[in-house]
N, C-alpha and C positions, 0 to 999 in steps of 0.2 A: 605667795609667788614661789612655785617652784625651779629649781635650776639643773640647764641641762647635767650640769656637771656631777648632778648624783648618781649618774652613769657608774658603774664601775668600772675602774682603769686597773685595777692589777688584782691580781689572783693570788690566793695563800696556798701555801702546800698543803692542806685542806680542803681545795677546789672549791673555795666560796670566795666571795669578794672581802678581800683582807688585804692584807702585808704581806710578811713573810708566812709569821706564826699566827699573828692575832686575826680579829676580824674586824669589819668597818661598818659602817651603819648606808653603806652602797648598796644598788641591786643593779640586777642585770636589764639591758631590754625586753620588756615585756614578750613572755614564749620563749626565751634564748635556751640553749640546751649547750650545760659547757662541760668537755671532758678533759679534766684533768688526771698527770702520771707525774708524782711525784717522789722523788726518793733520798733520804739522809739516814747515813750511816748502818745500816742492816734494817731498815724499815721503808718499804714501797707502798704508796698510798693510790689507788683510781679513786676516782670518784667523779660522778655526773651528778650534777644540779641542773635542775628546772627552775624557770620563772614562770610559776604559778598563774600568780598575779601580778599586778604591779606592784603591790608590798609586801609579795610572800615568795621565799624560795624554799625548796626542799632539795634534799643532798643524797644520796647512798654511796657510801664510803667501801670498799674491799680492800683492805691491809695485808701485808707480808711481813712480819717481822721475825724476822731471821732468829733464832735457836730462842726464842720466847719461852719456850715452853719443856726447856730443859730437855732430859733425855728423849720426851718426845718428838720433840721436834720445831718445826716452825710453828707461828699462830696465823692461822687466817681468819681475819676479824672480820667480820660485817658488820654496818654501824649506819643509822640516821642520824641527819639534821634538819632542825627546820628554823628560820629566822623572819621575824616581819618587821618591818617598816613604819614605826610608832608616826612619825612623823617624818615628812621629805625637808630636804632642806629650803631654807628663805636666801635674801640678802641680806640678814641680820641674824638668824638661828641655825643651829648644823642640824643633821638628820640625824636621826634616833630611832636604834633600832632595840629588840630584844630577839635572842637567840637560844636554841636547843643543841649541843654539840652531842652525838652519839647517845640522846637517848634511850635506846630502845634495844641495845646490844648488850655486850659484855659490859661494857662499862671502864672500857682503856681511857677512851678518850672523854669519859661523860664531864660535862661543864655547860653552865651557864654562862650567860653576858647582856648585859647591859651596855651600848655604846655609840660613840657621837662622832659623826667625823662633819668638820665643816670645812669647807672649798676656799683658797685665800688667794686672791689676784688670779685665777684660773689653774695655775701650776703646780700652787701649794694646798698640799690636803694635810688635814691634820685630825688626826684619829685618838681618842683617850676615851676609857671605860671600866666597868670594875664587874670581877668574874668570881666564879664562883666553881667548886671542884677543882680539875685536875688544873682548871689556871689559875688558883688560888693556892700557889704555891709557895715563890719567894715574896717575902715582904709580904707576909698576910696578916690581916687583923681581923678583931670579931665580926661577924657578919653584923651590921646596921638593921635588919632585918627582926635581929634577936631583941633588939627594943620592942618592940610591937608582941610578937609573938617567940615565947622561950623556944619552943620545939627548933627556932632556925640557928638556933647556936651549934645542934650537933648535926653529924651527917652520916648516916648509916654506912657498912661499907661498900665498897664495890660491887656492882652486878645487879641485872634487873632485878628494880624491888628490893634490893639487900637480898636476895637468893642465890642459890647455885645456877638454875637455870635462866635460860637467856629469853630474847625476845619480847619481853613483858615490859611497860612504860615504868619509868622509874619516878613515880611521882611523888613518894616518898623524898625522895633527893633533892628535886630542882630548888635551886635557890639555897641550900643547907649549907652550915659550917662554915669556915674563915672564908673572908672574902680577898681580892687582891685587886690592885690596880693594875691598869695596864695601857700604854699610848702607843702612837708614832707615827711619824711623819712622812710625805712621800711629796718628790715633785720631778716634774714632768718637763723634763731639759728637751724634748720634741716631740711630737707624733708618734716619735717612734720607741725612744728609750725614757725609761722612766728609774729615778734612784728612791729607795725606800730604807731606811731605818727605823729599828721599834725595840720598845723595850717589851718583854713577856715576860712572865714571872715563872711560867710551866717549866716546872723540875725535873719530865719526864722520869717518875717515880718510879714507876713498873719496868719501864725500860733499862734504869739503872739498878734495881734490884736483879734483873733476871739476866741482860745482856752487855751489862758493863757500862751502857751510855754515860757522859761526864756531860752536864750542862755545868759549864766551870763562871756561865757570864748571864746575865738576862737580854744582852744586848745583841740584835741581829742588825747585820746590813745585808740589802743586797740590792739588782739589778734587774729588771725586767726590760726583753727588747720585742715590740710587736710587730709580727711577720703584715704582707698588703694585705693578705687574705683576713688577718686577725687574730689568727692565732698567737699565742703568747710564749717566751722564753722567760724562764727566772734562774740566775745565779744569784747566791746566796750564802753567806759564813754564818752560822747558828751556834748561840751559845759557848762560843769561844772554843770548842771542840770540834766542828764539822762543817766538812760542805754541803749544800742541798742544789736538787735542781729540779726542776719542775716545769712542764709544758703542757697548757688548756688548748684544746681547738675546740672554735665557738660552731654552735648550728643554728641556723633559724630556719621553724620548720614552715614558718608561711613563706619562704623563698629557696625555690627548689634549683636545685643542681644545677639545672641546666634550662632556666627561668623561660628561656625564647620556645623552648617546647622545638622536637625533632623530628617530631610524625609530618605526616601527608595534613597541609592545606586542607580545610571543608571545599565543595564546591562554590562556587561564585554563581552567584543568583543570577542565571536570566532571565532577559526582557520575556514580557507575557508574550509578549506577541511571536516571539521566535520559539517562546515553547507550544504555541497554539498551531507550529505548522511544522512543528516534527511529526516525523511519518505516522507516529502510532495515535497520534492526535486528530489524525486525517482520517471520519469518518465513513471511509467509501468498502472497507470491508468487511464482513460478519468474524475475519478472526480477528479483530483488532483489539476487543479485551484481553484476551490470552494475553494478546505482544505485549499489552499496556505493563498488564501485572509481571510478567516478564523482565522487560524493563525498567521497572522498578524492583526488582527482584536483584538484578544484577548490579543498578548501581547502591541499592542500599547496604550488596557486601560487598563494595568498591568500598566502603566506609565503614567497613568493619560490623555490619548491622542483617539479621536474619530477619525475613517478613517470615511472622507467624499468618497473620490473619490480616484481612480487607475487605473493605464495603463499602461503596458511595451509595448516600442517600441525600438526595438533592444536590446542596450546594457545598457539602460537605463530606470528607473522604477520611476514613477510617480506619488506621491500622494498628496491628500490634505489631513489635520487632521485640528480638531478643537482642541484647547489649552485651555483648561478648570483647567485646574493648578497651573501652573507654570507662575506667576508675569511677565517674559521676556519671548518673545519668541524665541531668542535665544537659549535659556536654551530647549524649547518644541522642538526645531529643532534638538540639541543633541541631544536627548533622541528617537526622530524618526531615528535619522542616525542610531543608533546604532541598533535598533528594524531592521530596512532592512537590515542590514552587518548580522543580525544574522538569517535571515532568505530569506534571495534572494541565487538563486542559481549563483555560481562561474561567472558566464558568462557576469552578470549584474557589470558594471564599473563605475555607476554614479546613482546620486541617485535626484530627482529635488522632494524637500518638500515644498509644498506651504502651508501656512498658514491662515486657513479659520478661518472666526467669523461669527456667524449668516447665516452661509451658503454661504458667500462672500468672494470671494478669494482677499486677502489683498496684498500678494508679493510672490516668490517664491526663495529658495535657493538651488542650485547645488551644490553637494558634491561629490567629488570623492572615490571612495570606497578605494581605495588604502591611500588617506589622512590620512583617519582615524585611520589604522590601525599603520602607519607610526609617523604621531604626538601624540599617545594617552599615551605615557611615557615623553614626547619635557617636558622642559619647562618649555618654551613657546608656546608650539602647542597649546591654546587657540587660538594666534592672529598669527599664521602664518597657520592654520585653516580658519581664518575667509580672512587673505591676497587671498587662493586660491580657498574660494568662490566664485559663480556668485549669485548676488540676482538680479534677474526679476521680469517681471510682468509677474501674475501667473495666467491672465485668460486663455492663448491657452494651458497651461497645463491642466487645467479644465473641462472645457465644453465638455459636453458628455460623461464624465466620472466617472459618480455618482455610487457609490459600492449599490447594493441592498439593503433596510431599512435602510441607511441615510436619506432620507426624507419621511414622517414629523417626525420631532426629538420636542419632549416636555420632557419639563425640569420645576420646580420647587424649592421654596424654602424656608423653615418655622423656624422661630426663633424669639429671642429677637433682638430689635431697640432699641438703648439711638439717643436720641436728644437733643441736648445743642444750650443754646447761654448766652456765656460769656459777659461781662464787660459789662452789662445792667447800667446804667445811677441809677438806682432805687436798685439795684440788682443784686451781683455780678455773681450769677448764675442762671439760670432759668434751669429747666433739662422736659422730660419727658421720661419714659421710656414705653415698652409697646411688643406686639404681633405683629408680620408681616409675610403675607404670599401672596407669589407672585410667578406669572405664564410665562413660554414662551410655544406660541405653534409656531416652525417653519414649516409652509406648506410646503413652496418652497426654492431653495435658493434666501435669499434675504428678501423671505416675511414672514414674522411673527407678530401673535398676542400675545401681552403684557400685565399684569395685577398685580396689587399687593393692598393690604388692610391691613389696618391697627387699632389694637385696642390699645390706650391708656389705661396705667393702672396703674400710677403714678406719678406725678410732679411738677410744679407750670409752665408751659409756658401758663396755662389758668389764671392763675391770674394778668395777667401785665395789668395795668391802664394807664400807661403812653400812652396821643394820642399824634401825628403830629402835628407838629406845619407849616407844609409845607404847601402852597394854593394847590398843586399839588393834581391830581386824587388821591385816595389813594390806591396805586397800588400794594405796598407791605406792608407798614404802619401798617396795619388791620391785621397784624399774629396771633398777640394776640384772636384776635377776632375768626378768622378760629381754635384756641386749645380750647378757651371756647367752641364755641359752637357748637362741632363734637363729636362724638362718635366713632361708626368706620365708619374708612373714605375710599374713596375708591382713594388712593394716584392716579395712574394711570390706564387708560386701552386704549389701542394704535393698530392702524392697521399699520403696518411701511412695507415699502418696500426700499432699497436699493441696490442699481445697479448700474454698469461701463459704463455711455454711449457712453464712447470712452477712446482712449490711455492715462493715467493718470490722469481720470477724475473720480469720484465717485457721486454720486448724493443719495440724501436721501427725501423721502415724508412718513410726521408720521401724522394720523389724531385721532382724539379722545377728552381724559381728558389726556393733557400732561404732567401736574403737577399738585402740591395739590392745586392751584388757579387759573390756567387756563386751557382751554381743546380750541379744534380749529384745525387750518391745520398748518403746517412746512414743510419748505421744502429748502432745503440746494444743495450746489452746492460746488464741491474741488478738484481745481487741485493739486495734490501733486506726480512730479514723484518720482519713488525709491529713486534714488540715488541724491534728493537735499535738501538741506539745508530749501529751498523756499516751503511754501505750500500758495496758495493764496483761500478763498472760500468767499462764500454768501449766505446769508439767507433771507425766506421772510416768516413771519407769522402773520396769520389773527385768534387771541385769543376773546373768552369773561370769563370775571371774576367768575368763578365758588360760587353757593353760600357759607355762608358759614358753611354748614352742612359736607361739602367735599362729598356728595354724585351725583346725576346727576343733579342738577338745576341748573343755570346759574342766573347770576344779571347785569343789564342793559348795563354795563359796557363792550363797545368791542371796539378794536387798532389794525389796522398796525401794523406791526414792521419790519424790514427788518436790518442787518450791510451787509457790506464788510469788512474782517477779510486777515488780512496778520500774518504768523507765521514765525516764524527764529530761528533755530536751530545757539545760537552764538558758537563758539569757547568755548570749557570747557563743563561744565556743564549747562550751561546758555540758556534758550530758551525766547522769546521776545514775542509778541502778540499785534495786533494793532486791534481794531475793530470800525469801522465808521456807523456812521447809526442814527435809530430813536430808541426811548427806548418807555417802556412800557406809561409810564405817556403822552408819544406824545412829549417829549422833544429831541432835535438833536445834537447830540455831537460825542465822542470818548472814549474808554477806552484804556489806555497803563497797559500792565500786562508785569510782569519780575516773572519769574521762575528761582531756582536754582535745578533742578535735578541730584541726585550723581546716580550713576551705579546701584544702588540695588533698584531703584525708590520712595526714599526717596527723600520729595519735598519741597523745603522750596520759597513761592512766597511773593510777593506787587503786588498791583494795585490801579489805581487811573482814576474816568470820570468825567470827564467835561462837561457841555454840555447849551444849550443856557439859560437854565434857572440858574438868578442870586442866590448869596451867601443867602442871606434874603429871598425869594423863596422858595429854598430846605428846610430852617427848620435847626433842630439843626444838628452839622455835616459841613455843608455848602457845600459837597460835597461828593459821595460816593468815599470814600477810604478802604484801610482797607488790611488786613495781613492774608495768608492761608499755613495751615502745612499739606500734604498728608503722612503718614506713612501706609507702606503696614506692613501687619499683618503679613505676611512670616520676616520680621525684624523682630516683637518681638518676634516670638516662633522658627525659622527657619525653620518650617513646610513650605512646598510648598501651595502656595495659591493666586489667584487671588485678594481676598481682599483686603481693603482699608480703614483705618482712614483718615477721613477729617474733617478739622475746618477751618471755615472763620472766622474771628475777623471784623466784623466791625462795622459803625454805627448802633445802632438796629433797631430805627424807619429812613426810608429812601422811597422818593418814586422817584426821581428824577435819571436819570439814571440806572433804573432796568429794567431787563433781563429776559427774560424766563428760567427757567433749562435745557432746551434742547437744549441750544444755543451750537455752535460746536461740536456738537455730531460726525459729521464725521471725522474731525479731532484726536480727539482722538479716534475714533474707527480704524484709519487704521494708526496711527505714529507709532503702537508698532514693527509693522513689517516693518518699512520704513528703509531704510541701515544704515542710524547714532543713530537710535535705538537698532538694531539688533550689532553694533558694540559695543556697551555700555555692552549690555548682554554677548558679544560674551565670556568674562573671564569665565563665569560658562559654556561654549559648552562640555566640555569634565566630566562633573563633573554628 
C-alpha cells in the first residue's frame, strides 16, 4: 500500500527532492518538470529534473562557481543525475531509493546514495542513508561494500573514468571508497511553510581548496515557504558558514497554461433538417455544386482548414483539407466533421476526411454522420468517437480529385527568430535575435519550392572563441564562425518532392541549400502503415559545407551520409528511435533517442551516439549526448497553432556524430496523422 505522502514536499539546492543538501527517497508527480536556481556563497546551481516515470527522475545541473578555476577564471560545470525508486513507501516501511549525483561530468559533485525517508503522522518526514564520494566526507568509514568485493575499498580520482576529459560515465567510481552517513528530518507546520534540518557530512573539498569555502558544522537548517501556484522558497544556514536560497517552479506538461483553451468555439451541429433547406441544398439550380463547394470552402477556412480535394460518391463525401492550425490533427478532423454535418445534404451518411500536408495525403478518417450528432453531449463521446472511426490510407480517396485553385498554393511568413544556445563551457548564454522571412511555393501535390532568410540584429553567438579540440573534420564545431561572419544569410532554399510509391510507403528527394551549413541532395525512404506502432526508414545524402558567409558558395568540404532509422511508438507516452549509419564527420555509429510525449504535444526527450571514433578523438564532451524540450505555443497561450518551441541542450563544440537538419523529415511529416497519433488527439474531437 502505497501513500500519497511520498510526494515530494521540499526541494534541495540540487533541485531534486531532498532537504537542504542531502537527498530523500521522494519523487515528484508523475511528468512534473521542476526548475530550480540556487545559490551559496560564490556557487549558483540551475537545474531541471524530469519525472520520467513514476520511480525514475533524471536532473541536468549548470554550475557557476565563482573564481574556481584560479587565474582562469570561473568553472561552469554541467553535470547529471539520475535516481529511482527501489521501493514506494507502506504504513509500516519508508521508501528507498538509489541514486547517481553528477555522473557523467567533471566530477565536482560525483556521489552515490543509498536512502529511506519514511512519513510519521503526515507532518513528520524523516530521511537517513549512507553515500558514497563527495558525501562521504565527514565521519566516513570503510565502504561495507569492500567485504564482498576488494576493488570497492578504493576510488579513483576525480573526473570521467579517472580521466582528464569529461562527459564519459564514470563507472569505475560508483559506489567506491569510504562511505558516510547521512539523515534529517523535515516537518510541515502547514500547507504552506515547511522547517527542515539534516545532517550532511559533504566537506565541499574542491570548493575549499580552490575558493576558500569553510564547512565549519555538518549541520543545516533551514525553511521552505510554498507559493498557490507551487512554486517553492528555501532559506537556509549551511555548514555553520553560510546562507543558501533556493527557488523551484514546478511544470506539468499535461496541463497547459491556459487549460480552458482561448481560440474560436467549433461550430455547433445543426439539425439535418435546417441543413437540408439551406439555399445550396435546394436542388433547383445547375450552378448549385460550385455554391456547395464553395460554401464549404469558406466555412472550412472559418476553421482554420484549406479544402484540397472532394468527391461524393453515394452516400458518402470525400475530402482532403490541409491543417494549418490546430497542433493535432485530430482536433483539424473535428472541426471538418462538423463543417460537413453542417453543410451536406441529409442523404450523405459518412463523411471520409483525409489529411493533407504539402499537398500529400497522409491518412484518412471515416466518420459517420449519425456519430456525431449522437456522441456530441456523451461523455465520453471523445473516445467512443474515435472507438467508431476507420482511419486509412487516404490516397484512392484523393487522386483525381483536386477542388479548382488548390494548386499552386503559396504561402509565406515574416517575423522575429531568437536563437539560443545554453550552458556554453565559456558562457552561460549565448542568444541572437533577428528578422526572418520565408517562402513555400506548392506547384503540384507533393512538389514544392522552399526558401527563408535571415537577418541578424542582435546578440553575442558571434563572439564565441572557444575552438575544438577534436582531430575531427570540423563539421559542426565552426558555428561560431558561420554567426560572425554572415550577414543575412540565406538559412534555406529547397526543390522537394514527396510522394507514395506504394501501399504504406512515402518517399522524399529535397535538393538545394538544406541547412545553414550544408546544401546537396537527400533523399529518404519510410514505411509507416496507419495503424502500427513500427515505422522503419532510410536516408541517403550527398552534402558540401556551405561557406561561411551563409550565402551560395560552397568550401572544399563534401560527405556521404546515409542511416537506417527505426521508430516505436512504446506504451504511454513514450516513443523510442534508433538510427544506424555514417555521420557527417565520416564516422560510423548509432544514435538511441527516447521521447516522452504527453497528449497536448508537449515533449520532453534524451539522446545519446556513439560511434567508431574514440573518447580522446571527439574532444571535450567525449561523446554527443544531450537533453531536448519541444513546447507547442498553443500550451502557452491556448490559441490554436501549429507552432513550436525547441531547445537542445548539449555539448556546444561537437563534430563527431552530427547530423544534417533534414534528417527524418518524413517521419515526422506523416506521424501526426498516423492512428496512435490521432488517438492521443482524439480527447479535443468534439471540442
Amino acid at each position: 500500500m502505497s501513500l500519497s505522502t511520498a510526494t515530494a514536499q521540499t526541494i534541495s539546492n540540487y533541485g531534486t527532492p531532498g532537504l537542504l543538501e542531502i537527498p530523500t527517497a521522494e519523487m515528484f508527480e508523475d511528468g512534473t518538470l521542476a526548475f530550480t536556481g540556487s545559490m551559496l556563497d560564490g556557487t549558483l546551481r540551475t537545474t531541471m529534473t524530469f519525472q520520467m516515470l513514476p520511480w525514475v527522475h533524471g536532473s541536468f545541473r549548470y554550475a557557476v562557481i565563482d573564481g574556481f578555476d584560479g587565474a582562469i577564471g570561473n568553472r561552469y560545470d554541467r553535470s547529471f543525475d539520475i535516481h529511482f525508486q527501489l521501493r514506494e513507501e507502506s504504513s509500516r516501511a519508508p521508501a528507498v531509493a538509489l541514486g547517481l549525483r553528477d555522473f557523467g561530468g567533471t566530477g565536482i559533485y560525483a556521489s552515490e546514495y543509498l536512502v529511506a525517508t519514511k512519513t510519521i503522522q503526515e507532518r513528520f518526514k524523516l530521511t537517513a542513508g549512507i553515500g558514497w564520494g563527495r558525501i562521504a566526507g565527514r565521519g566516513s568509514f570503510s565502504n561495507p561494500l569492500g567485504h564482498f568485493f576488494e576493488r570497492f575499498n578504493t576510488r579513483p580520482g576525480s573526473g570521467a573514468g579517472g580521466i582528464g576529459t569529461t562527459g564519459q560515465l564514470d563507472f569505475g567510481n560508483w559506489f567506491r571508497g569510504d562511505a558516510a552517513l547521512f539523515g534529517g528530518v523535515s516537518w510541515r507546520y502547514s500547507d504552506r511553510l515547511t522547517f527542515m534540518a539534516e545532517y550532511s557530512p559533504d566537506l565541499y573539498p574542491r570548493e575549499t581548496q580552490n575558493i576558500g569555502f569553510e564547512a565549519r558544522s555538518p549541520l543545516n537548517v533551514g525553511v521552505q515557504y510554498r507559493f498557490k501556484n507551487g512554486a517553492q522558497l528555501t532559506g537556509s544556514y549551511l555548514y555553520g558558514s553560510t546562507l543558501g536560497f533556493s527557488y523551484t517552479y514546478f511544470i506539468d506538461p499535461k496541463k497547459s497554461v491556459a487549460p480552458g483553451g482561448q481560440g474560436a468555439s467549433p461550430p455547433p451541429l445543426l439539425p439535418v433538417d435546417r441543413v437540408a433547406l439551406a439555399s445550396w441544398n435546394l436542388d433547383d439550380d445547375t450552378g448549385r455544386p460550385a455554391q456547395k463547394q464553395a460554401v464549404l470552402r469558406q466555412q472550412l477556412n472559418e476553421q482554420g482548414l484549406r479544402l484540397v480535394s472532394l468527391e461524393r460518391h453515394g452516400e458518402t463525401v470525400s475530402i482532403g483539407v490541409e491543417n494549418g492550425t490546430y497542433g493535432q490533427a485530430a482536433q483539424a478532423v473535428g472541426r471538418a466533421a462538423r463543417v460537413l454535418a453542417n453543410t451536406q445534404e441529409p442523404e450523405v451518411e459518412a463523411f471520409d476526411i483525409a489529411i493533407v500536408s504539402n499537398g500529400v495525403p497522409l491518412s484518412s478518417v471515416r466518420i459517420n454522420r449519425a456519430d456525431l450528432y449522437e456522441l456530441e453531449y456523451d461523455p465520453d463521446g471523445a473516445w467512443r468517437s474515435f472507438a467508431r472511426a476507420e482511419v486509412s490510407n487516404a490516397v484512392p480517396l484523393f487522386e483525381g480529385h483536386l477542388t479548382e485553385g488548390a494548386f499552386p498554393d503559396f504561402k509565406y511568413r515574416i517575423g522575429p527568430y531568437f536563437q539560443a544556445s545554453f550552458f556554453d563551457p565559456d558562457s552561460p548564454l549565448r542568444y541572437e535575435i533577428g528578422a526572418t522571412l520565408g517562402a513555400d511555393y506548392t506547384l503540384r501535390p507533393g512538389f514544392s519550392l522552399s526558401g527563408s532568410v535571415r537577418m541578424p540584429l542582435a546578440g553575442n553567438l558571434d563572439t564565441v572563441t572557444r575552438v575544438s579540440n577534436s582531430v575531427l573534420p570540423k563539421v559542426r564545431s565552426n558555428w561560431g564562425r558561420y554567426a560572425k561572419e554572415s550577414d543575412l544569410r540565406l538559412e534555406h532554399l529547397t526543390a522537394e518532392h514527396i510522394w507514395q510509391p506504394g501501399r504504406d510507403l512515402y518517399a522524399r528527394a529535397t535538393f538545394g541549400y538544406l541547412e545553414t551549413m550544408y546544401g546537396g541532395l537527400s533523399a529518404e525512404l519510410l514505411w509507416f502503415p496507419i495503424n502500427s506502432r513500427l515505422a522503419v526508414g532510410g536516408e541517403l545524402n550527398y552534402v558540401k559545407q556551405r561557406d561561411f558567409d551563409v550565402l551560395f558558395g560552397f568550401q572544399d568540404y563534401s560527405v556521404a551520409t546515409g542511416h537506417i532509422s527505426a521508430y516505436y511508438d512504446l506504451p504511454g507516452d513514450y516513443h523510442a528511435q534508433v538510427d544506424v549509419g555514417r555521420y557527417l564527420a565520416g564516422d560510423y555509429g548509432a544514435t538511441l533517442s527516447v521521447d516522452r510525449e504527453f497528449n497536448n504535444g508537449f515533449k520532453v526527450g534524451a539522446f545519446f551516439t556513439l560511434t567508431d571514433v574514440g573518447f580522446s578523438d571527439f574532444g571535450e564532451g567525449s561523446f554527443d549526448k544531450g537533453i531536448r524540450l519541444e513546447i507547442p505555443v498553443s500550451w502557452l497561450t491556448g490559441r490554436p497553432t501549429r507552432n513550436k518551441l525547441g531547445q537542445v541542450i548539449r555539448p556546444v563544440l561537437r563534430d563527431g556524430g552530427a547530423r544534417l537538419n533534414v534528417r527524418n523529415r518524413l517521419y515526422g511529416f506523416t506521424r501526426e496523422a498516423r492512428s496512435q497519433q490521432l488517438a492521443k488527439g482524439w480527447g479535443r474531437f468534439l471540442r
